[in-house]
N, C-alpha and C positions, 0 to 999 in steps of 0.2 A: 375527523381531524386529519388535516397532513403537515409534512413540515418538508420545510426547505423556503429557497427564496424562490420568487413571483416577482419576476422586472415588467413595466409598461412605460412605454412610451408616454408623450403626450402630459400638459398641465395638472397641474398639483398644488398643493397649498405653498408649499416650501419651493416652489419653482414656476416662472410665471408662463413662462409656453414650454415648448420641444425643448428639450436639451440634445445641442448638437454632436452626441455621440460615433464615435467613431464607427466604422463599417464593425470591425472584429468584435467590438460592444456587444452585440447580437448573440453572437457566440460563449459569450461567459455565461456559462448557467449556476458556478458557484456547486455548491458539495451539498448532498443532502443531507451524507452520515456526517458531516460536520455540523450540519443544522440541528441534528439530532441531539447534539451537546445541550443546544439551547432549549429546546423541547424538553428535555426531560425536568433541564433544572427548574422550568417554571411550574412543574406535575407538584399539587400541595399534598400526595401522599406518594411512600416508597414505591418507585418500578424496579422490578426487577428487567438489569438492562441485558442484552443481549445483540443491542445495535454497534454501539462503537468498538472499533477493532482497537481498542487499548490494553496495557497493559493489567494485570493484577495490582490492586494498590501494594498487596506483601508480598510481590515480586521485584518492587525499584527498590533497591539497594539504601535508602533513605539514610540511615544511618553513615555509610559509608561516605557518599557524599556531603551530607552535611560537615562530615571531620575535616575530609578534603576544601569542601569551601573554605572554613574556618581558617587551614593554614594560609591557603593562596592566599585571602584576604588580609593573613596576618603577614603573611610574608612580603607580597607585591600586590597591596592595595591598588594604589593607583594606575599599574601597568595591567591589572586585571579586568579594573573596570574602566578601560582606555579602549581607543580603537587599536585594532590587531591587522595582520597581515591578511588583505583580501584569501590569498589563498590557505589560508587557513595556520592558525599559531604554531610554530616548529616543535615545539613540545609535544602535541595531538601528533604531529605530522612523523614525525621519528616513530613516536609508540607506537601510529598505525600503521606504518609498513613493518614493524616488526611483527605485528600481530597479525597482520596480512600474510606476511611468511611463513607463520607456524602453520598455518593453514592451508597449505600449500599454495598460495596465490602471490607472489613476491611480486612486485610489483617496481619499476623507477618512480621516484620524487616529482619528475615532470607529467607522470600521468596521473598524479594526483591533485585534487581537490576538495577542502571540505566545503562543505554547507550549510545551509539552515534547514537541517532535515530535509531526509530524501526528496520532499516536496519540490524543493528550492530546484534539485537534481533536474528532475523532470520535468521543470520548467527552463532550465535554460537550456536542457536539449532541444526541446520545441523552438525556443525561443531564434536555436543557431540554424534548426534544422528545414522546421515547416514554414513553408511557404502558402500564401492562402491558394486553397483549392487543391495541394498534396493530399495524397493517402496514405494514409497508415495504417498498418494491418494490426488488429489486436485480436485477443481472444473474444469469445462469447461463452461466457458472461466475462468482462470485464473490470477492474479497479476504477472507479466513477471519478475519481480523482483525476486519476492518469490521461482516463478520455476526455475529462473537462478540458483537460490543460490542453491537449491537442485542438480539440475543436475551437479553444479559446485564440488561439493565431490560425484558425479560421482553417483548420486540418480535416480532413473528412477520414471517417474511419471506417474500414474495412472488415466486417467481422469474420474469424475462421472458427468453426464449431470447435469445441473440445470435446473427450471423453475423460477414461479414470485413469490415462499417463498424460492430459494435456491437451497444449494444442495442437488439433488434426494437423499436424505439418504434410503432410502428403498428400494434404487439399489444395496447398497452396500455387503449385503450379495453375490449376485449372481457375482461379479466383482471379490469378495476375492477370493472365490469358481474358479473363472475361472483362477485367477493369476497363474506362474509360481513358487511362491513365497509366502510367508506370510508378506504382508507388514506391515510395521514397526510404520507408522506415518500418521496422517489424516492432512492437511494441508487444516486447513477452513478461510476462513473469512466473517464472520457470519454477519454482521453488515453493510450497505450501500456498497454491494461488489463491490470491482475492477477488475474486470470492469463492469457489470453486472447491477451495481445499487439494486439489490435485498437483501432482509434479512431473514437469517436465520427462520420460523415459530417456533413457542414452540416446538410444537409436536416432529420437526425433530430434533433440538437439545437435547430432551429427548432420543430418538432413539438413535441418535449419542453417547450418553453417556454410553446407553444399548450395543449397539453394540462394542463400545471401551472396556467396560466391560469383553465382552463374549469372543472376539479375542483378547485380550491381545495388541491393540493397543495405540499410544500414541498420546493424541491430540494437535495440536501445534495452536491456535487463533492468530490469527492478528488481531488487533482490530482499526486500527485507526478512524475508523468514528462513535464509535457507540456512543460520547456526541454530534455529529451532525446532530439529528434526527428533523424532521422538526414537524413532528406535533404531535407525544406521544412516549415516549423512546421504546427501542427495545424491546425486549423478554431479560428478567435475560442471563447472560452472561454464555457462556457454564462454566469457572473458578467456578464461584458462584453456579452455578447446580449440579458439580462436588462434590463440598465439600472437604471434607477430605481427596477422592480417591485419589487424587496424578496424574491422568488419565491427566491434562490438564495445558499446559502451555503456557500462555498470554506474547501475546506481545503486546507493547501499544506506539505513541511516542506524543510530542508536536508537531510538524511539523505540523500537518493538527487544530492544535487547538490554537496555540500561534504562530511561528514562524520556519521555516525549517531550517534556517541560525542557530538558536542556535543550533542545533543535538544534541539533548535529548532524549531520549526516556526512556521506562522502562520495564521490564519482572517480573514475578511476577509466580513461580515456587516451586516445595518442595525445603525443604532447599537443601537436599545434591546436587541437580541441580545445584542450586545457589554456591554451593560451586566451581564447577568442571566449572562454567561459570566465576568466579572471577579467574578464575587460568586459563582460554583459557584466556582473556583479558586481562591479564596482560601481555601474550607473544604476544598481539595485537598490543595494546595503551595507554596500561597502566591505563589509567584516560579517561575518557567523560570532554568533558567542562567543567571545573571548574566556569567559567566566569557565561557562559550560564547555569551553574547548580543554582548561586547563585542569578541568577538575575528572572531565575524561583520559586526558593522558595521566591524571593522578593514578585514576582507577585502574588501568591497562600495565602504565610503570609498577604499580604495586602487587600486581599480580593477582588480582580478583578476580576478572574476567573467566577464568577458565571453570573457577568452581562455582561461579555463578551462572553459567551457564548450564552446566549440568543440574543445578535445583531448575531454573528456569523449565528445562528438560521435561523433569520429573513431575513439577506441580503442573504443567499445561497437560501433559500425559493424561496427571488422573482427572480432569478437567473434558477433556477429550471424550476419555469413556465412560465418564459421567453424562455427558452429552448424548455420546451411541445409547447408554442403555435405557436414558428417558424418553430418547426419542424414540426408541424401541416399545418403551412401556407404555407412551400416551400416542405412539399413529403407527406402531407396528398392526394394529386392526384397519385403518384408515386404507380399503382400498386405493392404489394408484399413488400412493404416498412414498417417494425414496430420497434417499442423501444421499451423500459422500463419504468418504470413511480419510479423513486427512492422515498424514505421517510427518505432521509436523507443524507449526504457522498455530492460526488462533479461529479460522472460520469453518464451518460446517455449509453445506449448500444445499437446501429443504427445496425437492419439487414436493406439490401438495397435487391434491387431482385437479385437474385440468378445469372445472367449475369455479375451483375458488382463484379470485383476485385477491392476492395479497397485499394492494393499495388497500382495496376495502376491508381488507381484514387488520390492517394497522388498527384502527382504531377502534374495534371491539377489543382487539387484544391490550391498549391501553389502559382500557376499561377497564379490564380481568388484574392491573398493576403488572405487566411484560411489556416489551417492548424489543424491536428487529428493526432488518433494512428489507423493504421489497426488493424484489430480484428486478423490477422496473429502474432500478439506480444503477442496475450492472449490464443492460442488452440494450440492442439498440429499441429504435420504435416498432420494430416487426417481434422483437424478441418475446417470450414467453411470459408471459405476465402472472401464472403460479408458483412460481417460487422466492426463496427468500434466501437472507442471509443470516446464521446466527451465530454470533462469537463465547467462542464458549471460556475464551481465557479471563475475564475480569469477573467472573461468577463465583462463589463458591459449591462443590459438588450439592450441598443442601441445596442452596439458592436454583443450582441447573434446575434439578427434580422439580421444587415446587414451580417454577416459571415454565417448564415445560408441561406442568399440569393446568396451567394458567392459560396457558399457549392454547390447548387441544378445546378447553372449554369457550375459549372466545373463538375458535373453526366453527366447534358446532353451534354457538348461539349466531354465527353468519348465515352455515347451512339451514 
């Protein structure tokens, strides 16, 4: 069994020849961890899930929100569920630059934008940025999402290895030097990466910012994990490093920190960016959540955020090394078997030995009731095809153990 989508060309029952698709068409491959949604919900008995990088369900704040809905709707019905300010409702937009400041990242109102989830972000950077046949440099293994969206306006991407502070930045001079081309854009995510579990070191983000410098390129952060650091915050964020250059634009969402349902997100860019991003959005969607924009500045004005983030903290923490000590307990014997040890974010990164295909291991491990992301969604076509991705935050520590027991028995009915 696999999941994801499968495009073909050519007649079909519901279409009578070729449909005239655009050149870029080609290049939408669509999300696989997002197919995975769809796959699990059709399984007629429990998986234990370990694919989507989602929240805990008793980690969204449910309650909180619900009250907050309840007034805006009591309060400004109509204006709640109207269309809102493309650049996002002045309510959200106040409380997030004051919530930006506590953090040490204060930011102007002109370099702001909200969105519909960091998604939205990442797409209208490509949208302003890439031109068909640029290169962009990302990590390997990289967020499947992130290089869809590139390749989807026809970007070609560039992979730079990583280790356990990140990506090799110090590779990068000899990669440019060898390109066909002078790539355009560094496409990092610095903070608890996905998939990787690693984070950006000082050192390498100083470099990264030297080297953006010297090549004239332009650095695009995704940022969602770095308030979910488990035991001392990250290294200052490349945006904040940056300064004044203009060199770097941040994308940031709630999704992995309040709630995915709302689809919020935010970018934080020079203004004329932001100008040229309110004006691709409006022939998007016009508006982000109005609802969800208001019920986030409830959240932020009211003062929840800060102690919600520290449970957040705390239950990903023992989630974490619940995850280290089964994977310990079911492939620390598993010659050639190693992971990552994350300090923050929600993914772990399983190489397995070099024999086993973790496509073909999908679906004995379905069988066993688990479920993962091959590390085939995160490399390019040359990339390593044993390993995987597994998120350890929407599990309970019970739930880790037994699916990691689940896990080790569908390896060996492969081997």
């Amino acid at each position: 069994m696999t999941f994801g989508r499968r495009f073909k060309d050519g007649p079909s029952a519901a279409t009578p020849g070729p449909m005239p698709f655009a050149a870029r068409a080609q290049g939408i491959t669509g999300s696989l961890i997002d197919s995975s949604i769809a796959l699990l919900q059709r399984q007629t008995r429990p998986v234990i899930s370990f694919a989507m990088g989602s929240p805990a369900p008793d980690a969204i704040p449910a309650a909180i929100i619900a009250g907050l809905a309840a007034t805006i709707l009591g309060d400004a019905k109509a204006e709640a569920l109207n269309y809102g300010p493309t650049e996002g409702e002045a309510s959200l937009r106040q409380a997030l630059l004051a919530f930006l400041a506590g953090y040490g990242q204060p930011v102007s109102g002109e370099s702001l934008m909200i969105t519909a989830g960091g998604t939205q972000g990442l797409d209208l950077v490509a949208k302003l940025f890439v031109d068909p046949g640029d290169i962009v440099i990302a990590e390997e293994p990289s967020y499947t999402n992130g290089t869809a969206i590139i390749t989807g306006y026809q970007g070609r991407i560039l992979r730079c290895p990583m280790d356990g502070a990140g990506m090799q930045v110090e590779k990068l001079p000899a990669l440019i030097a060898a390109a066909d081309r002078k790539p355009k854009l560094v496409y990092v995510i610095p903070n608890s990466q996905n998939p990787g579990g690693t984070t950006l070191s000082l050192e390498r983000r100083l470099l990264l910012l030297e080297l953006a410098a010297r090549h004239g390129l332009l650095i695009l952060e995704d940022d969602p994990y770095g308030l979910l650091y488990f035991d001392r915050p990250p290294p200052a964020s490349l945006l904040s490093l940056d300064g004044a250059a203009g060199r770097v634009i941040s994308v940031n969402t709630f999704s992995k920190i309040m709630s995915p349902g709302l689809r919020v997100g935010w970018v934080v860019a020079p203004p004329p960016v932001i100008e040229r991003m309110i004006a691709a959005k409006q022939g998007l969607d016009t508006c982000s959540n109005p609802l969800g924009q208001r019920i986030i500045a409830g959240f932020l004005d009211g003062g929840h955020m800060a102690a919600h983030l520290i449970q957040l903290r705390d239950t990903y923490r023992l989630r974490r090394d619940a995850m280290l000590a089964a994977l310990a307990g079911a492939f620390g014997g598993l010659q050639g078997t190693r992971w990552s040890r994350p300090d923050g974010g929600f993914f772990i990164w399983v190489e397995l030995p070099g024999n086993i295909a973790t496509d073909a291991l999908f679906s004995p491990a379905l069988e066993e009731g688990v479920a993962f992301i091959p590390g085939s969604a995160f490399v390019s076509k040359d990339g390593p095809r044993n390993a995987m991705r597994l998120c350890f935050a929407n599990a309970s520590p019970a739930e880790i153990f037994d699916g990691m027991g689940r896990l080790r028995r569908a390896v060996d009915r492969l081997l």
